[in-house]
FIGU-850648 format. One record per residue (C-alpha): residue in three letters; x negated, y negated, z negated. Coordinates in pm, whole numbers, padded with zeros to 5 digits, always signed. Layout:
% FIGU-850648
ALAXYZ
...
END
This chain:
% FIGU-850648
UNK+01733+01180-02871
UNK+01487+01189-02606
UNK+01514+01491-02546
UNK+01875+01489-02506
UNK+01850+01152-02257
UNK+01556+01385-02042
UNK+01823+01663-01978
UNK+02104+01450-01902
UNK+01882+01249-01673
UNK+01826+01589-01485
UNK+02188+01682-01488
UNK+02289+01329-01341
UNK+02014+01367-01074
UNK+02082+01736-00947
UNK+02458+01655-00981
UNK+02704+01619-00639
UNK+02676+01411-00487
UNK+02368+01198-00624
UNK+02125+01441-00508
UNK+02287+01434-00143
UNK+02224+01016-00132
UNK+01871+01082-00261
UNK+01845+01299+00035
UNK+01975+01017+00252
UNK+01776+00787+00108
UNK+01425+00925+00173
UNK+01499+01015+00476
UNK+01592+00692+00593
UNK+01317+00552+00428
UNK+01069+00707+00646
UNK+01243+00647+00908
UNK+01224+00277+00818
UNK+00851+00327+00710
UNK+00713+00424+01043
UNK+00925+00149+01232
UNK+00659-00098+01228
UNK+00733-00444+01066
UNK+01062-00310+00886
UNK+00930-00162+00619
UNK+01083-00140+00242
UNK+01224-00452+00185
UNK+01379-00510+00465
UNK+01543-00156+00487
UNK+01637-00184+00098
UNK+01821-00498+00171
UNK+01994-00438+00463
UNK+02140-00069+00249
UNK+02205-00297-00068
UNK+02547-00418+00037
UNK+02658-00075+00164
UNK+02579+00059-00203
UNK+02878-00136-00350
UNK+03143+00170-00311
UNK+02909+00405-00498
UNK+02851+00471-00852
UNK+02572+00266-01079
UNK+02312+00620-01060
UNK+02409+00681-00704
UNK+02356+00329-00564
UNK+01937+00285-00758
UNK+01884+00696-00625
UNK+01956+00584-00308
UNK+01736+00271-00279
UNK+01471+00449-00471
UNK+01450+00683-00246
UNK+01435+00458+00030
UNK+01145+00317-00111
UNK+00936+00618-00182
UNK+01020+00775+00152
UNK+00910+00420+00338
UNK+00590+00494+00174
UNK+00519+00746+00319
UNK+00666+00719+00623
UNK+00419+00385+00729
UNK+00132+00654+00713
UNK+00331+00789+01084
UNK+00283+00548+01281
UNK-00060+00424+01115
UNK-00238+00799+01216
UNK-00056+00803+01510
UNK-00078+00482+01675
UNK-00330+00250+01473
UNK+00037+00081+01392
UNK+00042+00051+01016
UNK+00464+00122+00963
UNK+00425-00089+00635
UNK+00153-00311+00472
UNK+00073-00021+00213
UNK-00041+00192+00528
UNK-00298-00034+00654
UNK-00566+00100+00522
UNK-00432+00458+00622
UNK-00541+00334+00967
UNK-00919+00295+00881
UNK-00986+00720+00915
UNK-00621+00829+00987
UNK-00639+00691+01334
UNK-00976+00774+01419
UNK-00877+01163+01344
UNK-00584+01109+01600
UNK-00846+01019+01850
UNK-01009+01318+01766
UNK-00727+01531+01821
UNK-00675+01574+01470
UNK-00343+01413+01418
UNK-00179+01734+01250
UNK-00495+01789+01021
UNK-00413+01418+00916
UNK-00026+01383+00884
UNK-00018+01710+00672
UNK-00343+01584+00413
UNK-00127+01242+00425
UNK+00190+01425+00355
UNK+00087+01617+00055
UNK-00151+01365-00070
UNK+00154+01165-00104
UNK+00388+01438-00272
UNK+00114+01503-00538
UNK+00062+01158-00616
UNK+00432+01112-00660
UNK+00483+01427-00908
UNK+00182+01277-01093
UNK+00275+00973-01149
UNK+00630+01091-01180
UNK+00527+01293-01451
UNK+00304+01098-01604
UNK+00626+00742-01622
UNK+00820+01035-01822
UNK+00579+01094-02086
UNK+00381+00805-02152
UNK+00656+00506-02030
UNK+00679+00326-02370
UNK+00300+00314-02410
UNK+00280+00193-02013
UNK+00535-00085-02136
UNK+00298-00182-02443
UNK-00048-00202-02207
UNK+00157-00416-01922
UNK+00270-00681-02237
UNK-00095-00676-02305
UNK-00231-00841-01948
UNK-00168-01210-01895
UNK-00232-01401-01584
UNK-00663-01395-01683
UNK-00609-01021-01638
UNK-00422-01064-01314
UNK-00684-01315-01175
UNK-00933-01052-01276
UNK-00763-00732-01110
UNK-00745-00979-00759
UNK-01121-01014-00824
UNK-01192-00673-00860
UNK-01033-00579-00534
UNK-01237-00894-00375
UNK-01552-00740-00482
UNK-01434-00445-00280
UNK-01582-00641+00020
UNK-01941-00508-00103
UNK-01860-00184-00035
UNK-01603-00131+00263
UNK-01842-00396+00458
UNK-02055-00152+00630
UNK-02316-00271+00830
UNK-02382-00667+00795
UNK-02315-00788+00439
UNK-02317-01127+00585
UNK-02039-01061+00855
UNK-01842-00863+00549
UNK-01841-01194+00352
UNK-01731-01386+00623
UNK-01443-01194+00734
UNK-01320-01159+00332
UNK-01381-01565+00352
UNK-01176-01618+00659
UNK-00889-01373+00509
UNK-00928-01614+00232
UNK-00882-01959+00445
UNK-00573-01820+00616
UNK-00370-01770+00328
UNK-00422-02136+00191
UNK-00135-02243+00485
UNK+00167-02326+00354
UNK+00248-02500-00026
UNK-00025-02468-00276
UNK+00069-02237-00558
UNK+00126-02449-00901
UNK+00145-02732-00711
UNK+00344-02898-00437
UNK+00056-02991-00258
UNK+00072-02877+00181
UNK-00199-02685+00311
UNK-00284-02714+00683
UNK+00049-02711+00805
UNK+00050-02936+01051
UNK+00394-03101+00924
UNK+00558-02858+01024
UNK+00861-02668+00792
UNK+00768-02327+00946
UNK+00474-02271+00770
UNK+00531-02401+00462
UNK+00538-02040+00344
UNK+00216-01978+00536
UNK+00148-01684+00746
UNK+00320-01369+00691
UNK+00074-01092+00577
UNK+00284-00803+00769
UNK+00247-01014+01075
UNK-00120-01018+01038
UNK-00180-00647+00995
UNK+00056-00575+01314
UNK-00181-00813+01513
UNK-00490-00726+01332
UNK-00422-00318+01415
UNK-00122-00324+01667
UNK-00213-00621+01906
UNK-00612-00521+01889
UNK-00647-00168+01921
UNK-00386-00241+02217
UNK-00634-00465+02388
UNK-00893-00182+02337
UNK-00700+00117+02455
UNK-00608-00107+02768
UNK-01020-00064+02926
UNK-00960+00311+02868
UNK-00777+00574+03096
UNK-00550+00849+02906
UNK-00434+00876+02632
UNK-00453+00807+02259
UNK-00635+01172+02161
UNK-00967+01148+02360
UNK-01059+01567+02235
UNK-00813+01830+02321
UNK-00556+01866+02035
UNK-00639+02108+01759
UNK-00355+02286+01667
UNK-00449+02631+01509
UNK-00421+02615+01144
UNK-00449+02228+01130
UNK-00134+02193+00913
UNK-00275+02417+00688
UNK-00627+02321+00690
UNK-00503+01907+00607
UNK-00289+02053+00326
UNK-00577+02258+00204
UNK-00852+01963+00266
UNK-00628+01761+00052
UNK-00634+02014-00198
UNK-00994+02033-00224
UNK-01025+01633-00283
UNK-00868+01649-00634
UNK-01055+01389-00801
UNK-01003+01108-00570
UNK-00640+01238-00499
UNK-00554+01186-00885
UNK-00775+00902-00907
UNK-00602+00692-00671
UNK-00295+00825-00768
UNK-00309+00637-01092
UNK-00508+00353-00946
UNK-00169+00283-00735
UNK+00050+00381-01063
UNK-00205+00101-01272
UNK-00198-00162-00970
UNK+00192-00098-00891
UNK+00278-00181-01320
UNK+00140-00518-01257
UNK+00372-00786-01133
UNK+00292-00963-00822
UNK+00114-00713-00715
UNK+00174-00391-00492
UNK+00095-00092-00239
UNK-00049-00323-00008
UNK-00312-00442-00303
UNK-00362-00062-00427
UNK-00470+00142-00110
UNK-00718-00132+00014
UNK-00864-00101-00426
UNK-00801+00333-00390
UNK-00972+00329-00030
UNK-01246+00111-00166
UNK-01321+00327-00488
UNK-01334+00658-00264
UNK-01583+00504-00042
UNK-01787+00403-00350
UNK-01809+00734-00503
UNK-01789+00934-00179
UNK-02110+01068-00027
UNK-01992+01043+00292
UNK-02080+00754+00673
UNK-01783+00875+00844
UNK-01560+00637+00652
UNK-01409+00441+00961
UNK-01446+00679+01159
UNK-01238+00980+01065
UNK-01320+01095+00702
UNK-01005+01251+00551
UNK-01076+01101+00213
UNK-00992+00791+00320
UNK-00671+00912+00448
UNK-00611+01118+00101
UNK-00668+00785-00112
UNK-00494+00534+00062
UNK-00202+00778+00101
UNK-00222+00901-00251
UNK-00263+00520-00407
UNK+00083+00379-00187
UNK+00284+00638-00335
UNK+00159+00613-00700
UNK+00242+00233-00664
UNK+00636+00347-00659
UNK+00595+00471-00979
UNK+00410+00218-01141
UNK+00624-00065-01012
UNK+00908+00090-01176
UNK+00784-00009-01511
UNK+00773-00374-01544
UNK+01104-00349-01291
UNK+01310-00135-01555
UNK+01123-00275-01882
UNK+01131-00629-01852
UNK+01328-00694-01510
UNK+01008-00858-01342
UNK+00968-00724-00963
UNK+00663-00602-00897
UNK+00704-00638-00519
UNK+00955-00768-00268
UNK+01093-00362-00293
UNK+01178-00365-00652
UNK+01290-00705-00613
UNK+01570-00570-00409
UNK+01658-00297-00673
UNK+01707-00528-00956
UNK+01937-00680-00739
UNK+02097-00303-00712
UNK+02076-00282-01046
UNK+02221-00576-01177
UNK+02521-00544-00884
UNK+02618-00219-01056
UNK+02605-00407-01428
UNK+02263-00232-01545
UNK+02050-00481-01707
UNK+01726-00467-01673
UNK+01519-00440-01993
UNK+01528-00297-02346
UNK+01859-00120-02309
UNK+01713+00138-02025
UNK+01505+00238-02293
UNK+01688+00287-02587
UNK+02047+00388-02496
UNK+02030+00396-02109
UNK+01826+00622-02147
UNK+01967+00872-01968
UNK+01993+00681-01597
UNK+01630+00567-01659
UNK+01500+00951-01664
UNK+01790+01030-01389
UNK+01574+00767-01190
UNK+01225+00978-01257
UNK+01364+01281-01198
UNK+01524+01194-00874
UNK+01211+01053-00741
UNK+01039+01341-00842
UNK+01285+01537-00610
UNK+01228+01317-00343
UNK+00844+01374-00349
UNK+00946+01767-00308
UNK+01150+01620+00032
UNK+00845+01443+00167
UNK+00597+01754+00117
UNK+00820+01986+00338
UNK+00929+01693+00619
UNK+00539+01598+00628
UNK+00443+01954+00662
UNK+00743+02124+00851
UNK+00844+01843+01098
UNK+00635+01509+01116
UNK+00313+01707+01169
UNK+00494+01793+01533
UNK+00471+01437+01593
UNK+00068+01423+01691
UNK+00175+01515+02048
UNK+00266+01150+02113
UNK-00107+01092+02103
UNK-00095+01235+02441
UNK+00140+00974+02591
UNK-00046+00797+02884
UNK-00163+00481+02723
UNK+00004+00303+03035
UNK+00313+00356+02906
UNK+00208+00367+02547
UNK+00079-00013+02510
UNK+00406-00173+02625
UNK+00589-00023+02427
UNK+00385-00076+02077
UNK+00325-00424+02196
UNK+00737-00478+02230
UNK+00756-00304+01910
UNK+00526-00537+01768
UNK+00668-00858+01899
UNK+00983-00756+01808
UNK+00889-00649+01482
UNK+00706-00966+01375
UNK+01006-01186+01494
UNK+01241-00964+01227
UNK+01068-01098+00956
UNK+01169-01404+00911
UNK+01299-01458+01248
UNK+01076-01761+01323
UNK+00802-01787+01567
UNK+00525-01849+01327
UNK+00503-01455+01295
UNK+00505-01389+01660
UNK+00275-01665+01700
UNK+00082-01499+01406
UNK+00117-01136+01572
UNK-00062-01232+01914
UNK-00385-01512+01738
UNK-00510-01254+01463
UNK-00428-00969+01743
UNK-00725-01136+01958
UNK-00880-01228+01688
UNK-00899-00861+01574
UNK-00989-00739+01884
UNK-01300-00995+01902
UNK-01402-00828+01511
UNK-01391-00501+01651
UNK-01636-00608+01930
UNK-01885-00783+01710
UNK-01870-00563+01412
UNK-01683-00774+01180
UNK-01519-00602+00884
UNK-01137-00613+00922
UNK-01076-00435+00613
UNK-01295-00695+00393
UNK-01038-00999+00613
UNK-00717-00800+00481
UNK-00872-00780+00133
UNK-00887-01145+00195
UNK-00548-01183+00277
UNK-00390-00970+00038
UNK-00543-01053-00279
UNK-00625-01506-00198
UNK-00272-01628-00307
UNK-00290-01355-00664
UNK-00642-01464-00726
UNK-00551-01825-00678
UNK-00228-01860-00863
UNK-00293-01675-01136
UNK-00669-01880-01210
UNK-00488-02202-01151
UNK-00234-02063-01437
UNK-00480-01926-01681
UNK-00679-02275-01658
UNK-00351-02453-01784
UNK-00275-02208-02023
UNK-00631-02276-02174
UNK-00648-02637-02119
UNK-00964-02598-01873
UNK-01125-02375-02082
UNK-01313-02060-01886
UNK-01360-01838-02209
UNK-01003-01740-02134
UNK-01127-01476-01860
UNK-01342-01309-02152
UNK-01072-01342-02470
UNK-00917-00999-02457
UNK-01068-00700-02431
UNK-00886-00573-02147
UNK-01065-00909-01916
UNK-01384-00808-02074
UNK-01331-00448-01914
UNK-01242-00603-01610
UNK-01537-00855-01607
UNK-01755-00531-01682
UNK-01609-00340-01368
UNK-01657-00620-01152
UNK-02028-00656-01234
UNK-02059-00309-01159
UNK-01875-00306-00851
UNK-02105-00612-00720
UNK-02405-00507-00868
UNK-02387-00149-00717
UNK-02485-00162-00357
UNK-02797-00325-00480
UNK-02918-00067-00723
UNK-02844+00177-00455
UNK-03075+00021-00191
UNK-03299-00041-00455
UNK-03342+00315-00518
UNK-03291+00419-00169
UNK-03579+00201-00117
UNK-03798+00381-00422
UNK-03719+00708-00260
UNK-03857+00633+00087
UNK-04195+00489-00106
UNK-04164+00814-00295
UNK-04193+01011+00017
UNK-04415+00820+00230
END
């Protein structure tokens, strides 16, 4: 029976013409991806509507694919410009940019590019043959779990913080204080708003990575003369050579690719969570200082964690019809429109559309590796735009961008604070990646303790009752406990030689 539902899932996806509107839809996704502030719930909802003449497999193929190719396509204007397209390229920026400034734009499109395609096959691959197991480990995490997981990505902050451990903490604690404006989760309790109805949903988070990057590397490219690139572009071989580097990085290519895959599966949570967890992992087991300033691993995780997130989001999407971001939120909406229902019945005798879904997006991974390598790598020459016509425009783009979201002007307002703000980390060293693991992972970490407390009636044992929290406390202690026991024995080693 599976069997059977696996080859009529291919036939439905290479059919005419459902392959055609997966075509359409990745490339409009990355168009949409490296349009800063549209990103793929916006793009996804806008295309909803228009999906109402098609058939059921046509309409999800199409929004899938937007999805997937908006993944990738936020990694464009995040190497390019320093402007992360979508929140699950901001941490794309950290060495992606830096290349760019290096003249090594190409070199880091094309190791983004396939980083992403390989992720997406193996995670692809991996939702075919192992989905109803996936289902049975997601019904086994609770909200302790998901407290935990938020936790584990906070502890991050020990290792991206390079330099002062003390200016790391703060900037994770002032990502922290921002996202307590607005309601209280659990509760409806008003944080620092001021009285005012605009930010009762506090601050948007894709408004604060377009000041935090856009606005502030703006401000900094504004006391310099030129352009973006400061070395002459490299351009012999440096499609080739990315592709290859990529290559060469297989361990934390799959790695992340199934740390986006095991991030994405959890509701609530997303790309935005997994690249900033993936780009913290690589820098822990990387032997490498040039994180930050141009180290293609970076670029290979982050890239290779946003696009296993598609996959894993799928599952608690399809299986129990629980978003697992504000994109899959959109295609339940697709797929209850076209009278699929979410849950048991894609497994057992829908069979069929679910693996037509897999296989599509597997297809659409195959469109991304020859765009990224044949066409977007062309793109690095806009690093040599005069940066006096550059910053107007990326600052417009920005404003504008911000304003889209939720067309108030909280996010503008948003957009042009943290935008100085950033620019005032950059020149005293403050960690901006350990503020946006702030940011992202506060309102999880929050809502999900405040839940697990009321579940247990106060009690704390309920982080430590299951053996996957227990893992996760045991990862966490690790994680904290590690850039210690490496000083300590970087310290044993000097003693050693002196």
């Amino acid at each position: 029976m599976v069997s059977d539902a696996f080859l009529e899932g291919i036939q439905i996806a290479l059919s005419w013409p459902t392959i055609g509107w997966m075509v359409v839809g990745v490339l409009l996704g990355i168009v949409i991806g490296a349009i800063p502030g549209i990103g793929p719930n916006l793009g996804m909802a806008v295309a909803l509507p228009l999906t109402l003449p098609l058939g059921g497999p046509n309409a999800i193929i199409l929004l899938v694919g937007i999805y997937s190719g908006s993944m990738y396509g936020g990694s464009i204007a995040a190497i390019l410009m320093n402007v992360p397209g979508t929140a699950a390229a901001a941490a794309t920026t950290f060495d992606g940019y830096p290349l760019s400034r290096q003249g090594q734009a190409s070199f880091a499109l094309s190791a983004s590019a396939l980083s992403s395609a390989v992720a997406g096959f193996l995670t692809v691959a991996a939702l075919i043959v192992i989905s109803p197991g996936i289902v049975a480990l997601v019904l086994l995490l609770g909200s302790p779990e998901y407290f935990l997981v938020a936790v584990l990505g906070l502890s991050m902050i020990t290792i991206v913080a390079r330099g002062s451990m003390v200016k790391g903490f703060v900037a994770g604690a002032f990502g922290l204080l921002v996202t307590t404006i607005g309601i209280a989760p659990m509760s409806s309790e008003l944080r620092f708003t001021g009285g005012s109805l605009v930010l009762y949903d506090g601050l948007s988070f894709v408004a604060a990575i377009l000041g935090l990057f856009a606005i502030a590397e703006m401000l900094k490219l504004a006391g310099e003369e030129g352009s973006i690139a400061r070395d002459e572009i490299n351009t012999s071989g440096s499609v080739l050579a990315g592709a290859s580097k990529a290559l060469s990085k297989p361990i934390p290519l799959v790695k992340s690719a199934f740390i986006g895959m095991f991030i994405g599966s959890l509701p609530g949570s997303g790309a935005s969570v997994s690249n900033f967890v993936a780009y913290g992992e690589a820098m822990r087991s990387t032997a490498s200082d040039r994180f930050g300033n141009g180290e293609i691993t970076g670029v290979i995780a982050a890239e290779a964690s946003n696009n296993g997130t598609v996959g894993g989001s799928l599952i608690p999407a399809l299986s129990f019809g629980i978003p697992g971001s504000g994109a899959t939120a959109v295609l339940l909406g697709g797929l209850l429109m076209h009278g699929l229902q979410p849950g048991p019945d894609l497994f057992s005798s829908d069979l069929h559309l679910t693996y037509s879904i897999f296989v599509a997006l597997f297809l659409g991974n195959v469109i991304i590796l020859v765009l990224g390598l044949g066409l977007i790598t062309r793109a690095e020459y806009l690093t040599r735009i005069n940066t006096e016509y550059l910053i107007p425009m990326i600052v417009v783009l920005a404003v504008a961008g911000s304003f889209t979201l939720r067309n108030n002007w909280v996010d503008v307002a948003t957009v042009l604070v943290l935008g100085a703000i950033g620019y005032y980390m950059f020149k005293h060293d403050y960690s901006v990646i350990a503020f946006i693991l702030g940011m992202v992972l506060g309102p999880i970490a929050e809502e999900n303790f405040l839940r697990s407390l009321q579940l247990s009636d106060g009690s704390w044992t309920i982080f430590v009752a299951s053996w996957p929290s227990r893992l996760l406390v045991g990862l966490i202690i690790i994680v904290l406990l590690g850039p210690v026991v490496q000083n300590w024995r970087r310290r044993r080693h000097a003693g050693d030689d002196s």
